[in-house]
N, C-alpha and C positions, 0 to 999 in steps of 0.2 A: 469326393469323400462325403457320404451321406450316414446318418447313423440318430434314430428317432433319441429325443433325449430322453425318455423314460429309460432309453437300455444303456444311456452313455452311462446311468448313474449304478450299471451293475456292469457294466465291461469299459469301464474309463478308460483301461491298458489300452484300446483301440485309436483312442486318439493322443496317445503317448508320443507323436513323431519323434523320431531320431532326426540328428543336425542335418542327415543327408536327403532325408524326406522332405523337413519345410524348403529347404534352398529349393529340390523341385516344384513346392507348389507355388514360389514367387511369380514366374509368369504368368499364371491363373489368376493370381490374386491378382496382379498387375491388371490385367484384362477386366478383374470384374472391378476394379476401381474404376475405372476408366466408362465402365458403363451404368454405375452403379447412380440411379435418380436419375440419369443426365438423357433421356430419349431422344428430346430435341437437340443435343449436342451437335458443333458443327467442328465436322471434322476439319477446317482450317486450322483448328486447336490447334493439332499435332504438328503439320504440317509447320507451321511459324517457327518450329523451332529450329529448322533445318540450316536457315541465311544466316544465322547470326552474325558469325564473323568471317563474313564475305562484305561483311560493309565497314569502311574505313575507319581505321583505329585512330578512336581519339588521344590526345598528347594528356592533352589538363579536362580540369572540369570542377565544377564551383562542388557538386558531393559524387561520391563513388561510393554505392553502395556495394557491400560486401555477402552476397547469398541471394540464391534464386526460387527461396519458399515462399508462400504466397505475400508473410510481412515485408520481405523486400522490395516484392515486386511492387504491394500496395504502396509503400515508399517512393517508388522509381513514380508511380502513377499520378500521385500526389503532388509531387516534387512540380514535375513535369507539366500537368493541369496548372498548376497553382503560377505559373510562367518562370522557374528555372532552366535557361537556354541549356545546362551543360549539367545532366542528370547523367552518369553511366554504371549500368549492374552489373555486378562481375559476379559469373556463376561455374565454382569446378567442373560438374560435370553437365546439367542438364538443370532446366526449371522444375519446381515440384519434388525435384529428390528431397531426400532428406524424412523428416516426418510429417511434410502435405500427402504425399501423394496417399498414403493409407490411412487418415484420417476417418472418424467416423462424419464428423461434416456438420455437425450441433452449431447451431443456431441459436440464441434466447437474449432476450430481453432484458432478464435477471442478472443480477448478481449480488451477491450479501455486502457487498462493502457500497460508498456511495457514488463516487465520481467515475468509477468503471464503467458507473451502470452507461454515462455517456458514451462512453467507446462501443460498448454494447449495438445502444440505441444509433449511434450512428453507422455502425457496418451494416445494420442490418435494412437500413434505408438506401445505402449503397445500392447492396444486393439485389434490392427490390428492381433499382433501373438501369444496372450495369450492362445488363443483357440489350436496351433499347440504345443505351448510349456507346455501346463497344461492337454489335454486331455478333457478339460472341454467345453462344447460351452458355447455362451458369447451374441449371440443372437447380435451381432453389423452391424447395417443397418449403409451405410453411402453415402446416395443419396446428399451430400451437404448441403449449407444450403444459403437463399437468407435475408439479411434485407433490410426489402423496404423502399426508401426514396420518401417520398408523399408531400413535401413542400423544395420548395430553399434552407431555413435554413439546415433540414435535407440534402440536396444534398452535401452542404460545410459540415455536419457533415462528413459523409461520404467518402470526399475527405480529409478530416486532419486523419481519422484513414486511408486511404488508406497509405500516404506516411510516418506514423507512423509505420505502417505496415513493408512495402517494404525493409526494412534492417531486416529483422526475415526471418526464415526460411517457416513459416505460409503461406498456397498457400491462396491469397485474392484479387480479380478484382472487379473494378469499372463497374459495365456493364449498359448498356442503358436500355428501355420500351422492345424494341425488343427480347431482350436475356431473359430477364426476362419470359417475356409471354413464350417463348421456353422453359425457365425449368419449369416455373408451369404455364401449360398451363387453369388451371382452375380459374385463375384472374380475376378481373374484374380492367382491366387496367385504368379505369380513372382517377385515383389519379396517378397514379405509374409514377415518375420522374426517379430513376435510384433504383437500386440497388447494395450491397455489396454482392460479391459472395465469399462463401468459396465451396469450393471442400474438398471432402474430411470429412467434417461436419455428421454429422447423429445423430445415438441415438441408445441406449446399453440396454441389459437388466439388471436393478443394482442387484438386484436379481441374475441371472447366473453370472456376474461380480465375484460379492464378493465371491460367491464358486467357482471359478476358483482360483481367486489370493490366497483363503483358500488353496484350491488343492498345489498350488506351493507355499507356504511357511509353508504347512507340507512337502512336495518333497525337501524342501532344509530345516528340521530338526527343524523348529517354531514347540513349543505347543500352541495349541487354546484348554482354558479347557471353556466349560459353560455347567450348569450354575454357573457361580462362582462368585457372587456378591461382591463389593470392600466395605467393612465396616468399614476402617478405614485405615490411613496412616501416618507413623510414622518414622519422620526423625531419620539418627543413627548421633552420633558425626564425623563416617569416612566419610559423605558425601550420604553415603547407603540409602536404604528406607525399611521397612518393611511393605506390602503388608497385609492385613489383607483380608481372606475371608472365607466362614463358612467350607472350605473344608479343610483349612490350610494358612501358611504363607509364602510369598515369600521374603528373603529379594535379592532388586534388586539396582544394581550399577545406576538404572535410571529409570524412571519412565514414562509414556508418558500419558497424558491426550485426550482418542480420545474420547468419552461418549457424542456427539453430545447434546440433549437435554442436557442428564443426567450434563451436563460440569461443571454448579454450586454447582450441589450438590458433585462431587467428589472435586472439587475446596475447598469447605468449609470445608471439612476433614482437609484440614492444612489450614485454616483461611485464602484463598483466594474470594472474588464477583468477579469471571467473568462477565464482560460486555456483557452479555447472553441474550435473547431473543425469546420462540416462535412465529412465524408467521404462520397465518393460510394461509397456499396456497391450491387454486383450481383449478383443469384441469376436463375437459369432456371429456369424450371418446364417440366415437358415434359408433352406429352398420354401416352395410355394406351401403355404396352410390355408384350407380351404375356408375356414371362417374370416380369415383377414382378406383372400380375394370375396368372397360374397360382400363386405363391404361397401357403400356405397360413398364413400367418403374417407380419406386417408387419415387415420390414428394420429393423434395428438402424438408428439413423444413423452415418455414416459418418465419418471426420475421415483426412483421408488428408495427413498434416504435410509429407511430402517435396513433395507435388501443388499442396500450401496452398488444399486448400478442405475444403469440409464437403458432403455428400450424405444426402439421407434420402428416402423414400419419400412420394408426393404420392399417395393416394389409389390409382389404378394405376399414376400415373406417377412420375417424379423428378423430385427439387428438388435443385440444388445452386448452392454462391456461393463465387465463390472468393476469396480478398486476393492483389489484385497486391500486386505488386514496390515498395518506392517510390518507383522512377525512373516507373513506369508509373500508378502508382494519384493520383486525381483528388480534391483539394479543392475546395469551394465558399469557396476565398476572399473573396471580395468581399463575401459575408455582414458577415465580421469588419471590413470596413475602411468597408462603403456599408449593415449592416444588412441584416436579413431583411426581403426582397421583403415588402410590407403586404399581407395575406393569404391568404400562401402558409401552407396549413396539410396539405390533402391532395393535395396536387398531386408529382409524379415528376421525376426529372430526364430527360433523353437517353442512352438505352444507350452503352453504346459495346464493343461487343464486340471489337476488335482488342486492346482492353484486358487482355483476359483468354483469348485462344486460349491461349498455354501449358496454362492450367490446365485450359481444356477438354478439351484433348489427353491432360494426365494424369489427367482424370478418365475418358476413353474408354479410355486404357488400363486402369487399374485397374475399370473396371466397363463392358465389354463393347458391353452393351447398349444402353447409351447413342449408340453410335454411329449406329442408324437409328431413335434418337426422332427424333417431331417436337416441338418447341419450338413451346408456347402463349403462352408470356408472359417475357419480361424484365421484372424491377423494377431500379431504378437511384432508390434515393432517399436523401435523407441522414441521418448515422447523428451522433451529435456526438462526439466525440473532446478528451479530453483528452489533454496532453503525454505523459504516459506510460500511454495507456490507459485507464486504471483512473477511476472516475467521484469527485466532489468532494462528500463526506456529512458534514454535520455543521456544528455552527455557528461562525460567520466571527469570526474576531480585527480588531479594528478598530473593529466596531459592535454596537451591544447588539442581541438577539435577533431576530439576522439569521441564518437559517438556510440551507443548499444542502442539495439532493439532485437532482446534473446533471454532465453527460458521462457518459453509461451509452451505451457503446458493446456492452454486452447489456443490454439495460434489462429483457427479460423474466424472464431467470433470477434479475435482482437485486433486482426490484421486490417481491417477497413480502417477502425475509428485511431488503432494507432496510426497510421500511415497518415491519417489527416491531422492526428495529434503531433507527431514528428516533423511535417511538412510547415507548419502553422509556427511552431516554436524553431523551425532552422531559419524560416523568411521571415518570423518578426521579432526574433532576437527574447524572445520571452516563451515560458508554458502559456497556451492558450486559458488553461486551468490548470486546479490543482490538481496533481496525481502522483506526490509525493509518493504515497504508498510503492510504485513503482520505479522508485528512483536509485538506478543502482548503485547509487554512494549509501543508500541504504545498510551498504555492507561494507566490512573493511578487514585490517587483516588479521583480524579474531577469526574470520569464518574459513576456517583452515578445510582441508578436504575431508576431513575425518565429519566434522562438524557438518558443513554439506551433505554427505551420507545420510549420514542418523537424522535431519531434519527434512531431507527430501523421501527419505521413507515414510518418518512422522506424516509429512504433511500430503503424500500420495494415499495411507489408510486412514488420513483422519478426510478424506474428500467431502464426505455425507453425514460426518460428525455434526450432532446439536452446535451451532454456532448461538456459542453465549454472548452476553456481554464480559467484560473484564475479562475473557478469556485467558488461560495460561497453558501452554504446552513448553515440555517438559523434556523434550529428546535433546541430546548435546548440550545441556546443561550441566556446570555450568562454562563457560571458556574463558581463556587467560583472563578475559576481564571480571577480574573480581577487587574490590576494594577492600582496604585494610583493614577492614571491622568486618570481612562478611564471616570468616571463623566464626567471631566473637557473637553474631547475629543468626547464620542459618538456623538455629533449632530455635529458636524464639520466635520467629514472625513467618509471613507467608510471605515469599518473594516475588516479582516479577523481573520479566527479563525484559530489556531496555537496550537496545544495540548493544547487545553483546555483555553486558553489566546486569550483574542481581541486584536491585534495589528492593528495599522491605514493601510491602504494600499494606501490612498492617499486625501487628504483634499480640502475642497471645502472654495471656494468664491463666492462673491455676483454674478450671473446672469450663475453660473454655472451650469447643467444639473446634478443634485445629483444621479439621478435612479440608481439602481444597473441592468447595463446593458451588459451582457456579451454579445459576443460576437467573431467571427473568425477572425475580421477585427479589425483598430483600432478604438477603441470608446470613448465616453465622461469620460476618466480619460486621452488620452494621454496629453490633451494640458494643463491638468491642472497639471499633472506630470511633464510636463517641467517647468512648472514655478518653483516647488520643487526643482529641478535641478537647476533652476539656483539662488534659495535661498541661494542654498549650495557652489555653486559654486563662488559668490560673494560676498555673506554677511556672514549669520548662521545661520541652524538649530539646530532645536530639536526633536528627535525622541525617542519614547519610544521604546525600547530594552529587557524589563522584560523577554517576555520567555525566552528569553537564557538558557539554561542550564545551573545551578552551581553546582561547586562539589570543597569540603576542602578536601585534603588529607595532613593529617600532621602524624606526627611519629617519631618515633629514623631512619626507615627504607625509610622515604618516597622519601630521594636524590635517593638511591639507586630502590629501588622500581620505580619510573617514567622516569628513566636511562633506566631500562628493559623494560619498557610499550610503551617508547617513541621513536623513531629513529631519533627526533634532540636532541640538545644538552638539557642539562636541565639548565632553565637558573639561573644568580647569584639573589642572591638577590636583591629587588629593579628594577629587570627585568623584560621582557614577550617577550613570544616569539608565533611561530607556528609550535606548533606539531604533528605526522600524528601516530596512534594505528595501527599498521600495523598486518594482523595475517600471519600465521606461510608459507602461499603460496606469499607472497609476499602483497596481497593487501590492498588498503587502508580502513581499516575498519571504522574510524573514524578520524576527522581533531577538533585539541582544539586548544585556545588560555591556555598559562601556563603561572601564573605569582609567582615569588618565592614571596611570602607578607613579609615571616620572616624567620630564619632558622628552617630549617623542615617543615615548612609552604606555601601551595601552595593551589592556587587561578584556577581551571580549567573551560573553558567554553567551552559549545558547544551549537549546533543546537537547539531550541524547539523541532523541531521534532523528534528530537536523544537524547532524555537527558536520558530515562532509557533504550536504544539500549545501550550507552556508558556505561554508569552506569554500567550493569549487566556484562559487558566484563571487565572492572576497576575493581570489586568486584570479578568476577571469577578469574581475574589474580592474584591479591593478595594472597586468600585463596590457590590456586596452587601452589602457591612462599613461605607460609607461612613470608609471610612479615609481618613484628611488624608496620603498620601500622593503622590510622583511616581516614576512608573515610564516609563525611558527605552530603546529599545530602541538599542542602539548596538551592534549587532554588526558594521554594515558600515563602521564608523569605525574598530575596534578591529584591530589584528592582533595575532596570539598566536603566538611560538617558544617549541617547548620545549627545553631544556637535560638530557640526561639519561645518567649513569654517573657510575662511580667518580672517574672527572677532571672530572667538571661543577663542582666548586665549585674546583680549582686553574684552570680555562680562564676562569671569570666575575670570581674575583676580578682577575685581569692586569684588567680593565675597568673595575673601582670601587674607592671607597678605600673604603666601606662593608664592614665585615667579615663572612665567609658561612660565618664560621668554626662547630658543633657549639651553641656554646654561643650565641654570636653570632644566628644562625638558622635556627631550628629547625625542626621538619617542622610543615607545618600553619600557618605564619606566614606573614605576607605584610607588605609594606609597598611605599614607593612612590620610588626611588631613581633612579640611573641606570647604564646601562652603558654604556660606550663612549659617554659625555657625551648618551646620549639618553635620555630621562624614561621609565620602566618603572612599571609595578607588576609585582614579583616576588613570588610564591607558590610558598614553596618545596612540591611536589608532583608526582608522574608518576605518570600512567598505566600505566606501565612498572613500578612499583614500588620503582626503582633509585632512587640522589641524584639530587635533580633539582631543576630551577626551570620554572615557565611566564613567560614574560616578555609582559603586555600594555600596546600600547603603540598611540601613533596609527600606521595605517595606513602613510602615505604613509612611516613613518621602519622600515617593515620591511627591505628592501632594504637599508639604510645597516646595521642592527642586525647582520641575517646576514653579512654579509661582515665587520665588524669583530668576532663571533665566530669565523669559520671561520679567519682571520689569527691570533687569539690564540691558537686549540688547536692550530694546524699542529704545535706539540712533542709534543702528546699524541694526534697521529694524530687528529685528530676529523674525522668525515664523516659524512654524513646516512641516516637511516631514514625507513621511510616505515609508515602503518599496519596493513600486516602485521604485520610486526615486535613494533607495540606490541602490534596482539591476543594473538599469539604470548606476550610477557612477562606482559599483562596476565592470563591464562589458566591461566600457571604461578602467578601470585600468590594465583589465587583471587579475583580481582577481576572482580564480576558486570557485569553490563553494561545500563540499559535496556533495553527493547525486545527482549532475547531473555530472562535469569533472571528481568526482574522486569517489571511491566506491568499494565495492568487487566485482565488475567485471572488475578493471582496477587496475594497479600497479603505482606507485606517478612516475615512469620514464618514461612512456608513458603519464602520466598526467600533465607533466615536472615540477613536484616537487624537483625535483633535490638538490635545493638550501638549505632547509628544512632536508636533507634525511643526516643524517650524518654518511657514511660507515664506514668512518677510526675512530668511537671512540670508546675508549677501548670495552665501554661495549656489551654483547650479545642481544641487543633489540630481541623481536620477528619479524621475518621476515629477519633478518638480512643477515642469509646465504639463501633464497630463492633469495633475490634482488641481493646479487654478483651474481649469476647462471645466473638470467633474467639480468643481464647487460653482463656477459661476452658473450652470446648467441646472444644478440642483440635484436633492438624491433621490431615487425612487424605494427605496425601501434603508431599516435603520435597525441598527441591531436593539433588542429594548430589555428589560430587563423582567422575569417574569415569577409568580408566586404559585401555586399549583396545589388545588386540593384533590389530593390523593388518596391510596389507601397502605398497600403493601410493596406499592410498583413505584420506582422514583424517576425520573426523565434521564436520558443519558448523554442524550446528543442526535439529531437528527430524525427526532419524532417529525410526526406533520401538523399543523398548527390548521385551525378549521375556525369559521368567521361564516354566519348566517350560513352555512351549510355548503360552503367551500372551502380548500384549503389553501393555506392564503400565504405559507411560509414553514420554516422548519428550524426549529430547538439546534441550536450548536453546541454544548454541553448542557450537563444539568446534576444536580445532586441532592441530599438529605441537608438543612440546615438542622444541626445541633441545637442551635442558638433558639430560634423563636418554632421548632417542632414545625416545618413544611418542607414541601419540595423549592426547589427553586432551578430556575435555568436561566441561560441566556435564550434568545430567538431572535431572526430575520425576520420582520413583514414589511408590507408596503407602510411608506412614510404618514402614507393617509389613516393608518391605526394604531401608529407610535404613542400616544399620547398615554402619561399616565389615566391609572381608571379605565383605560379600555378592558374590556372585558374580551374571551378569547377560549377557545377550548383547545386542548393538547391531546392526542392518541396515542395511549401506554397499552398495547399488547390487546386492542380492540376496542377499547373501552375511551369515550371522551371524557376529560378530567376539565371542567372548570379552571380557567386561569385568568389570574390580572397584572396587566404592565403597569409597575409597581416604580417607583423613584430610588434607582440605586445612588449606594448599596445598603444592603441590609444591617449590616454590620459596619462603623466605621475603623478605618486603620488606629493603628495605637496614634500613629503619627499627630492625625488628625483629633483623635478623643485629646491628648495632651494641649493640644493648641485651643479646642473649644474648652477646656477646663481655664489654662490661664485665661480668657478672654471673659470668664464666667459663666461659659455656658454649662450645655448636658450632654453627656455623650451616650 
């Protein structure tokens, strides 16, 4: 099929295929996958696949992995290398089916979030010597790769992943029009403001890939049997799995779910809906263009954001696929709701190229020559998509050693650094690092199929999207999780979505600019955010709290039990406190508040965002301990207001005869009362650091609760905040935060949890003897607290921190103080420039900002102001 693209765009009907035209071009397309980059390919490749199972069916095995796309295999190889005797792959029909074998085969360094960028950088080292260490070629071009910024906005995008960047090991320059035009000299510069360069960047044949890592994880003693279909899966009472498939039974100590499309329907064998999704993606391949063979040097690949597609050099000719819109861009529905066609494995969809003219159009602009290729080939096949992207790693809360590694909508770039990511955390009982962001407890059963749909559209036309900060998207909003006040709140504030929960993130008044306006600068929420700040700070809010995480653990076992879970103290009755789940290398896996309700009875909260990340670690430890415990997840039962400023206890008490007096109740107490004649547990605490209460209570009595507080504070002016705000307070207090200060890539003594961390008590927490070792060693870098002169730009979190003209560390959050008019952040650096008065510079969107490690916190808690007043001091 050939056809110049100048004339596709006046006779498109010609590449209109009907269903029964692409099914014939699948063999073709097959053929040129298969030769596509890969010259030096050795045809053993193919050939390997023929023995599979002519060699002896194993009974057991310590994992059984489930899919033979290139992530499983990387799995089996890992496994295997890393000294697992009893690795075996179980594949239906053949290796590479699925969505490897038509892959465009992208390679990069990049990536906008932070701890990916790891996975990234590690497959791509892989690749580099896969080919010397397996015997196999691997077909890996790696001419770099260029995204172009065609608009201002895009320029600042570009400059915030730079210095998000610049603390990773990731090679990534900001380079001007000039350098640009120099790597790809076939541009047509008139757009072209700056570009992001990776070196190093290219693109793989997925195809040669997956029979190499095959090669090397039978060389290090993995069985790969296909075909061997998984027909069923059948947990034992020891924790085991039995494996069903029509050649025999595996039973296996662990299980791993790689089955790309296939992921719901193995999912559904033990009665799990993955958050699953086909997405129909489309690239062209063109035949020979004569200015890209005169070439003397192979094309960087292209990423052209405003254009939304990717371009790179096909041997003499071009490849390029672009992401529709997602009014325009096409799901394979019916998969989800009628199952994947019974053996569809390498077979294509139907082009549809009216799909994608736009992007055609802005790829002939931006690259010339494109416009009298001829076009050899369309592929149009499906890619699986989860709700937000990003693929589901790691193992499931709910069932014992059931693992995912699925929705890799890049599977190629992920599959090296997952595979060594999976391998690392099945052999040493922990995440090597954090990569929450992937963690498919991430989801739960809010993310219904409908919900899935609409977000896996969203987030396939939002690919090339300005990535802001604060960002908010908006499709499938909002779902069953909504709180009892969010009626009473949507038209008032700007919300955010929060595992599945709308929380305010900041509320408007008359003549305020409501738009939801992101941006890299500060924009029309700061000034309305302060006025929040200073609600809190002088009168009293109210802030709805619901997603939290909640969890009952009660039992004969449970003192004992959360003694072993916890490294602070566990506290008395009628207490709460703050505890850190630390795993067995020292780090902080998760941060709860613990409140004892009654004996045996404990009240635990965590993050929205972590609430089945914790959960499945809480239930795995147990079952391991065989503790006489019950752990109940009621977060979606529970709602939670907070109460919080100077008038918070003159506005609660008008609602209870219970007294909330100083002496009455204290900071850090809780009990189980009423306000406003409705049943509470009140813990007196904020986040905010100010007086305060959290009020949890059943659900459906939120609505009645809020309203009968906002009637009793009307004298003391009371009105609501929303999470900004708290960041804001919580930031001057010195109040760290999961998930950015502290986390599994950092230990609570460099995150100076210190106070929290209690070594001398009796019992064996987990971590316990890791954290003696890292304190008698010493630390090499400490979290410090830092001041920052700015202008319109305020730190966010993982800037790069620079010291005599190196960068020396990176900002874990950061925010606007209200209070004394600066920036402020946390940061990482080495211990050798901890010291207050060190001086320091921070990178906001290009620009070095002077900063100094300052003696937190900035602000003290009320707690503390009350104690230095009776004492006589100052606060």
């Amino acid at each position: 099929m050939k056809l110049g693209l100048r004339l596709l765009l006046q006779h498109r009907d010609l590449l209109l295929p009907a269903r029964d035209r692409a099914a014939a071009a699948v063999p073709c397309l097959r053929d040129l996958r298969r030769t596509v980059s890969t010259e030096s390919k050795a045809e053993s490749s193919v050939d390997s696949q023929s023995s599979s199972l002519g060699k002896r069916w194993k009974d057991t095995a310590e994992t059984v992995i489930i899919g033979g796309g290139c992530v499983g295999v990387s799995l089996a190889y890992h496994l295997a290398k890393a000294g697992m005797k009893d690795v075996v792959l179980l594949e239906k029909s053949e290796l590479t089916a699925g969505s490897t074998w038509h892959a465009a085969g992208l390679t990069t360094y990049f990536h906008p979030g932070i701890n990916l960028k790891k996975i990234h950088y590690y497959s791509i080292k892989l690749y580099e010597d896969l080919e010397e260490e397996t015997g196999q070629a691997v077909g890996f071009h790696q001419p770099g790769s260029i995204r172009i910024a065609s608009t201002p906005t895009r320029v600042d995008e570009l400059k915030y992943q730079t210095t998000r960047g610049r603390w990773h090991p990731n090679p990534q320059y900001l380079v001007g029009p000039e350098k640009v035009k120099e790597l790809f000299p076939l541009l047509n510069m008139d757009k072209v403001l700056a570009g992001l360069y990776n070196p190093g960047d290219g693109h793989i044949d997925p195809y040669s890939l997956t029979m190499a890592l095959a090669a090397g994880a039978r060389k290090y003693g993995a069985q790969l049997y296909f075909p061997a279909e998984v027909t069923a899966l059948t947990p034992r009472s020891d924790g085991t799995w039995d494996v069903e498939t029509p050649q025999g039974t595996v039973q296996a100590k662990r299980i791993v779910n790689a089955t790309g499309f296939w992921a719901r329907e193995v999912g559904k064998l033990i009665g799990f809906e993955h958050p699953l999704i086909p997405v129909h993606h489309q690239y062209v391949v063109t035949g020979t263009v004569p200015e890209v063979k005169a070439l003397k040097k192979e094309l960087p690949v292209l990423r052209d954001l405003e254009g939304s597609y990717y371009l790179r050099q096909e041997r003499d000719g071009l490849l390029f696929g672009p992401y529709e819109s997602p009014e325009k861009m096409r799901l394979q529905d019916s998969w989800v709701t009628h199952g994947v066609p019974p053996g569809f494995g390498k077979e294509l969809f139907e082009s549809d190229l009216d799909r994608i003219m736009e992007h055609v159009e802005a790829a002939m602009e931006m690259v010339p020559v494109l416009r009298n290729a001829d076009i050899i080939n369309i592929v149009s096949g499906p890619i699986t998509y989860s709700p937000d992207i990003l693929p589901m790693v790691g193992p499931h809360q709910g069932v014992q050693n059931y693992w995912v590694a699925v929705g890799f909508g890049y599977g190629i770039i992920h599959a090296g650094g997952i595979g060594k990511f999976l391998s690392d955390w099945i052999l040493g009982g922990e995440p090597p690092f954090d990569l929450i962001e992937l963690d498919p407890n991430r989801y739960g059963k809010w993310t219904t199929a409908k919900y899935t749909a609409l977000k896996a559209r969203e987030s396939y036309g939002f690919n090339n999207i300005v990535g802001y900060p604060k960002e908010e998207r908006f499709a499938g909003r909002p779902t069953e999780r909504i709180s009892g006040v969010y009626e009473d709140l949507k038209t008032k504030c700007s919300m955010g979505f929060h595992a599945g929960w709308e929380q305010p993130h900041w509320f408007y008044k008359s003549g305020d600019d409501i738009a939801y306006k992101p941006s890299f600068r500060r924009t029309n929420w700061f000034e309305p955010v302060r006025r929040e700040y200073n609600q809190v700070m002088e009168k009293v809010g109210v802030i709805d709290l619901t997603p939290f995480g909640k969890f009952i653990v009660q039992g004969k076992d449970a003192d004992k039990f959360l003694d072993h879970l916890f490294a602070n103290v566990i506290p008395k009755v009628g207490f709460t406190n703050i505890s850190h789940m630390l795993t067995p290398r020292g780090r902080v896996y998760a941060e709860l508040t613990v409140s004892h309700l009654s004996p045996g009875e404990f009240l635990l909260i965590t993050g929205s965002g972590s609430e089945l990340h914790d959960l499945r670690w809480i239930e795995d430890v147990a079952v391991q301990g065989k503790h006489n415990v019950e752990i109940v997840n009621v977060t979606d039962e529970v709602g939670v207001l907070g109460v919080a400023g100077p008038l918070s206890r003159k506005v609660l008490q008008k609602l209870t005869s219970e007294s909330l007096s100083e002496d009455a109740f204290k900071f850090l107490h809780g009990r189980r009362m009423t306000i406003g004649d409705i049943p509470v547990t009140a813990i007196r605490i904020s986040y905010t650091g100010e007086l305060g209460w959290e009020l949890y209570h059943k659900r459906q009595d939120t609505a009645a609760l809020y309203h009968k507080i906002m009637l009793a504070g009307e004298e003391e002016g009371i009105d609501n905040f929303g999470t900004y705000a708290m960041n804001a307070l919580r930031l001057e207090k010195a109040f760290r935060a999961w998930g950015a200060e502290m986390n599994c890539d950092t230990n609570p003594l460099e995150a100076g949890l210190q106070y929290f961390i209690k070594l001398n008590k009796p019992a064996d927490f987990i971590g316990k003897t890791a954290l003696m070792k890292i304190k008698e060693k010493g630390l090499r870098r400490k979290l410090v607290y830092l001041t920052l002169e700015t202008d319109t730009v305020d730190p966010e979190g993982n800037e790069s921190i620079w010291h005599s003209g190196k960068v020396i560390g990176n900002t874990t959050s950061g925010a606007y103080s209200y209070c004394t008019n600066q920036s402020l952040a946390f940061a990482y650096v080495p211990i050798e420039l901890s010291v207050a008065g060190q001086k320091l510079e921070v990178e906001l969107l290009g620009k070095h900002y002077p900063a100094t490690i300052v003696q937190e916190p900035l602000v003290f808690t009320e707690p503390t102001r009350n104690r230095m007043q009776q004492r006589g001091g100052s606060g």
